[in-house]
N, C-alpha and C positions, 0 to 999 in steps of 0.2 A: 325687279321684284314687284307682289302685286300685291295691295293690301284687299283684305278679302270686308267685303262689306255686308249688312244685313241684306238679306234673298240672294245670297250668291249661292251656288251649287255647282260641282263639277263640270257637269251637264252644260251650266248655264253660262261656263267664262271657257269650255272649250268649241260652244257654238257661236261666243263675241268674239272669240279670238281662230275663226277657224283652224281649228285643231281640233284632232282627237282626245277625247278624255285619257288614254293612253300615255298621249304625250306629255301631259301633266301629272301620272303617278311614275312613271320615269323620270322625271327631275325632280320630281317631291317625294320620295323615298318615306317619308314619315305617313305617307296616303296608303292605305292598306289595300284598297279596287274601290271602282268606279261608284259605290254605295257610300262611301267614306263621307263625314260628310266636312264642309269647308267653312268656317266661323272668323264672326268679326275678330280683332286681335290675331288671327293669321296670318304668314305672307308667305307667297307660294309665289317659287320660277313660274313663269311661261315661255315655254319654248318661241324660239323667233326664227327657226327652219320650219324644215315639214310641215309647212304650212298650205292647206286645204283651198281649192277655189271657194269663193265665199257660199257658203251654208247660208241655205234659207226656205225655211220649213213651210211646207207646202200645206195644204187644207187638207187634213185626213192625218197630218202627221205629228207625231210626238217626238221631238228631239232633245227638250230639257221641260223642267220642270215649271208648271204656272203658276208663279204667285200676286201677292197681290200689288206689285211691281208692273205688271205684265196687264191687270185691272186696268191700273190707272194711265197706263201706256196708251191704252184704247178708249179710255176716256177722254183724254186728253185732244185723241185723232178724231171723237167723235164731233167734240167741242167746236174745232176748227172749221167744221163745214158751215156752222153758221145757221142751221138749217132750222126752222120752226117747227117742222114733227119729230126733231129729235134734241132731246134733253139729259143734260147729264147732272146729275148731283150728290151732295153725299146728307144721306139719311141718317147717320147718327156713326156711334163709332166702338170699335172694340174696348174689351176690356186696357187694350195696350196701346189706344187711340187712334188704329187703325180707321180712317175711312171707310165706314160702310156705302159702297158707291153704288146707285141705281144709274140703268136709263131708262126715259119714259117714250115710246117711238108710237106714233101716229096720234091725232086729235079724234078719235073717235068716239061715241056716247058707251060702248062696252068694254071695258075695264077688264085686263086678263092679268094675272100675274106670272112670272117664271121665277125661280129662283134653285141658286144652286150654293157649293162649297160650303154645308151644313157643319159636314166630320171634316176633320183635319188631314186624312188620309183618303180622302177624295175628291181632291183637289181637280183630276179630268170632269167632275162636270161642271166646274169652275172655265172651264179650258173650252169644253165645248159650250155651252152658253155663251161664252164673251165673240168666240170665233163665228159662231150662228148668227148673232146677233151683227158682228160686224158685216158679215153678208149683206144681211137684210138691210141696215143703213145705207150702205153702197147703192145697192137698188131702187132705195129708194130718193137717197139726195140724187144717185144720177138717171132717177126717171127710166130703171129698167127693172125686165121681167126677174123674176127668180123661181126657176122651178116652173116655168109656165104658171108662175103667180103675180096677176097685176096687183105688183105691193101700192102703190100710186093708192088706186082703191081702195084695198082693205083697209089701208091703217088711216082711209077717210072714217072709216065703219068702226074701226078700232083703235083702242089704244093700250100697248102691250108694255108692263113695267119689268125689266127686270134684275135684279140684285141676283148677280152671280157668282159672290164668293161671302157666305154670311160669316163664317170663321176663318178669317186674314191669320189673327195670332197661333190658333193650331196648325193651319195650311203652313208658316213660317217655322214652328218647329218641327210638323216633321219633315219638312226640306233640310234645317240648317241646325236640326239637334237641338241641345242645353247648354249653354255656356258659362262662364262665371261672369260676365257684363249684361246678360241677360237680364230684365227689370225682374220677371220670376226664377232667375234660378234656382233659389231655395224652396220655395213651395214646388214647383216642376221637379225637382230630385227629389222631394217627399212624396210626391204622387206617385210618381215612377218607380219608387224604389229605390232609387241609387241607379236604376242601369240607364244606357245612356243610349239605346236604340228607342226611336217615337215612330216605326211603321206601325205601329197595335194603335198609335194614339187616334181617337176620335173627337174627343171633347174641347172645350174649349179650354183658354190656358189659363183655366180655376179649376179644371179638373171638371166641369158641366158637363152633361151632353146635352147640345142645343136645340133636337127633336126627342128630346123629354122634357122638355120644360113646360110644356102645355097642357094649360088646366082644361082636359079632358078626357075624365080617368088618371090622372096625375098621380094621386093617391096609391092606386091598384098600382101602377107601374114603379113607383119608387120603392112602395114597399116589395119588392120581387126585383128591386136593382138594388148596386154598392150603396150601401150608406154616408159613405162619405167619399169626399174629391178622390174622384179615380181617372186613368186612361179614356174609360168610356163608359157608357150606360149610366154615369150617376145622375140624378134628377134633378140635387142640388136640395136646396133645404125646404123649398117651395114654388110655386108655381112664378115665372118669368123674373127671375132673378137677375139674371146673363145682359147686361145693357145689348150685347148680339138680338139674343130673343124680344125685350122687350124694344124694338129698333124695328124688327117685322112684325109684332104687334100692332105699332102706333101706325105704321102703315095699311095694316089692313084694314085697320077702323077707320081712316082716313079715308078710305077708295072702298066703293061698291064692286067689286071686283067679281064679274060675273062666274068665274073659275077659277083653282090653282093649279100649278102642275110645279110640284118641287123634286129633282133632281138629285139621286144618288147614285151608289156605283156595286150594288152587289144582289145579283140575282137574274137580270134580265126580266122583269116583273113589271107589272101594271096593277098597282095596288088601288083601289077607287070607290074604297067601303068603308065605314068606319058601326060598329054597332046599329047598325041599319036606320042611321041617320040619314043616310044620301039619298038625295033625287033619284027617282025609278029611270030618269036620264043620262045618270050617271054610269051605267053598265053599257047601255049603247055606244055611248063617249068613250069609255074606254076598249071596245072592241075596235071602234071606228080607229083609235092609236095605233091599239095591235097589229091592224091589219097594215098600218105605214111601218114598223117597226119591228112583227115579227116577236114580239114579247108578248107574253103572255098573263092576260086579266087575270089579275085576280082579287077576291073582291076584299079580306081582309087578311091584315099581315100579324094576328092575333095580338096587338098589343097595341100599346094605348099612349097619352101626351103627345103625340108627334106634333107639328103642324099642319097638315093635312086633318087628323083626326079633330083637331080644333077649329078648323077652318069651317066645316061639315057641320059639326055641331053647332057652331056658333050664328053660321048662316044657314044651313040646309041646304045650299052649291054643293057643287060637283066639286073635287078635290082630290088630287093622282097624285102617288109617289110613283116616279121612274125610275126603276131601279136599272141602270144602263150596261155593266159588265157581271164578270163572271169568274170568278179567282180571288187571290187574296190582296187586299187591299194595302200597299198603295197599286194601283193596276200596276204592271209591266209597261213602258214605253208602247210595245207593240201592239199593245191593246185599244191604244184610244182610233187606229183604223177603222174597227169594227163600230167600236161607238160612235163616230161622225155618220158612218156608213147607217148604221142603226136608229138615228136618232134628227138626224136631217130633216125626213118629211114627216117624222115624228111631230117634231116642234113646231110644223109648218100647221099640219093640224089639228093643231090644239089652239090657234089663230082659227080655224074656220067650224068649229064646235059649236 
């Protein structure tokens, strides 16, 4: 018997235990298919035949789900090396005391930021971030090219921070559902409704959504969102509420951060406008993505609060939302292919911008 723990997922104990997800709704009869989802207080057989040569997920591929499990897993590899251009830390913490975990890689005088897992159901640029990012450390702890890019040099020239999963507690519910040991179970069933699917959910686990919390245009965009704690789009009751939000605040104030490029999952878009706040550099910049990427500029996504939009305003930088897939959110497994593929020499440069 196997007791099931916080971040577990189908997915995720039949790729530790090489097996097929199959072979565990066949001995668990109570599992309805492979979307079902698996909660602390559970114990579920594992099967100990049909057992798979050992599974292990290549770069491009999606085989279980990334939480913030999977963050600190890579944190912890990054730590190891010892290295002086790479730094791991945790910047402040969720509502449910989640670790908000950055890395900071190279010593150089320009200051970039990356940042991803905003919504709770787009957790792949959570996925692709931390996976990109481990490239780039590799190369650089062991003194090799990437891309035909001497990383050695740039991140002499620069220095790239980035928090990859800003919403750990939504990313966690909608992998592993509502539960009644849940710290929020009853506010999450009043948000929700009583129903007990969270692929709709985006917000954080107060019901916020974490790119409308920003006083820029805040106002304009709450009042034209829910009013109160919802799945997604609520604003919340004022500007930086969300200990999440105000965690990338304190950071941005912190660092002169020549640019941002913040990370989401629907559209295939290159957002790089905000109410004609931005740099006349900032349209070149983002053609210069397109053209690695294949997405397509555009210069505003009509609406207002985000991070990006605040960024803009506050400083007058250049600041991209990437919006990486194409479907309904949580992507599909098969989709985070195209997004590695899409997004590769995307991230590469927005490093030489």
């Amino acid at each position: 018997m196997y007791n099931v723990k916080v971040g577990d997922t189908l997915h995720r104990l039949a790729y530790q235990h090489n097996i097929r997800v199959r072979e565990l709704l066949n001995l668990n009869p109570q599992l309805f298919d492979e979307r079902s989802y698996i909660q602390p207080g559970n114990t579920l057989y594992i099967p100990t035949s049909n057992k798979l040569e050992e599974i292990k997920e290549k770069r491009g591929e999606c085989l279980k789900e990334f939480s913030p499990l999977d963050v600190e897993k890579y944190m912890n590899k990054w730590k190891k090396y010892n290295h002086n251009s790479v730094v791991c830390e945790n910047i402040g913490y969720s509502v449910m005391k989640f670790p908000l975990q950055m890395v900071k890689i190279g010593t150089g005088a320009n200051e970039i930021f990356y940042s991803g897992g905003w919504h709770s159901n787009e957790w792949m640029t959570s996925k692709f971030l931390t996976e990109w990012a481990d490239d780039i450390i590799e190369a650089l702890v062991f003194n090799k090219k990437y891309k035909h890019l001497n990383v050695k040099e740039l991140f002499e020239k620069i220095t790239l921070y980035i928090v990859p999963m800003v919403n750990p507690d939504g990313i966690l519910l909608v992998q592993q559902g509502n539960y009644q040991a849940h710290p929020y179970y009853g506010v999450v069933k009043e948000i929700n409704k009583g129903s007990n699917t969270f692929d709709h959910w985006s917000a954080n686990i107060r019901g916020v959504d974490l790119n409308h919390q920003w006083p820029a245009g805040w106002k304009i965009e709450a009042d034209e969102s829910p009013s109160q704690a919802w799945p997604r789009h609520y604003s919340g009751i004022k500007p930086l509420t969300e200990p999440e939000a105000k965690t990338i605040y304190r950071l941005t104030k912190q660092h002169d951060f020549t640019h941002v490029l913040t990370f989401h999952s629907q559209g295939q878009l290159i957002y790089w406008g905000y109410r004609e706040l931005e740099p006349e550099v900032s349209k070149t910049m983002a053609h210069r993505l397109s053209l690695k990427s294949s997405y397509l500029p555009v210069r505003t996504a009509d609406s207002d609060a985000g991070y990006k939009d605040w960024f803009i305003q506050e400083t007058g930088r250049p600041g991209f939302t990437i919006e990486v897939g194409v479907g309904t959110n949580p992507l599909p497994f098969h989709a985070y292919g195209e997004i590695w593929s899409n997004n590769t020499l995307l991230a590469i440069e927005g490093l030489l911008l």
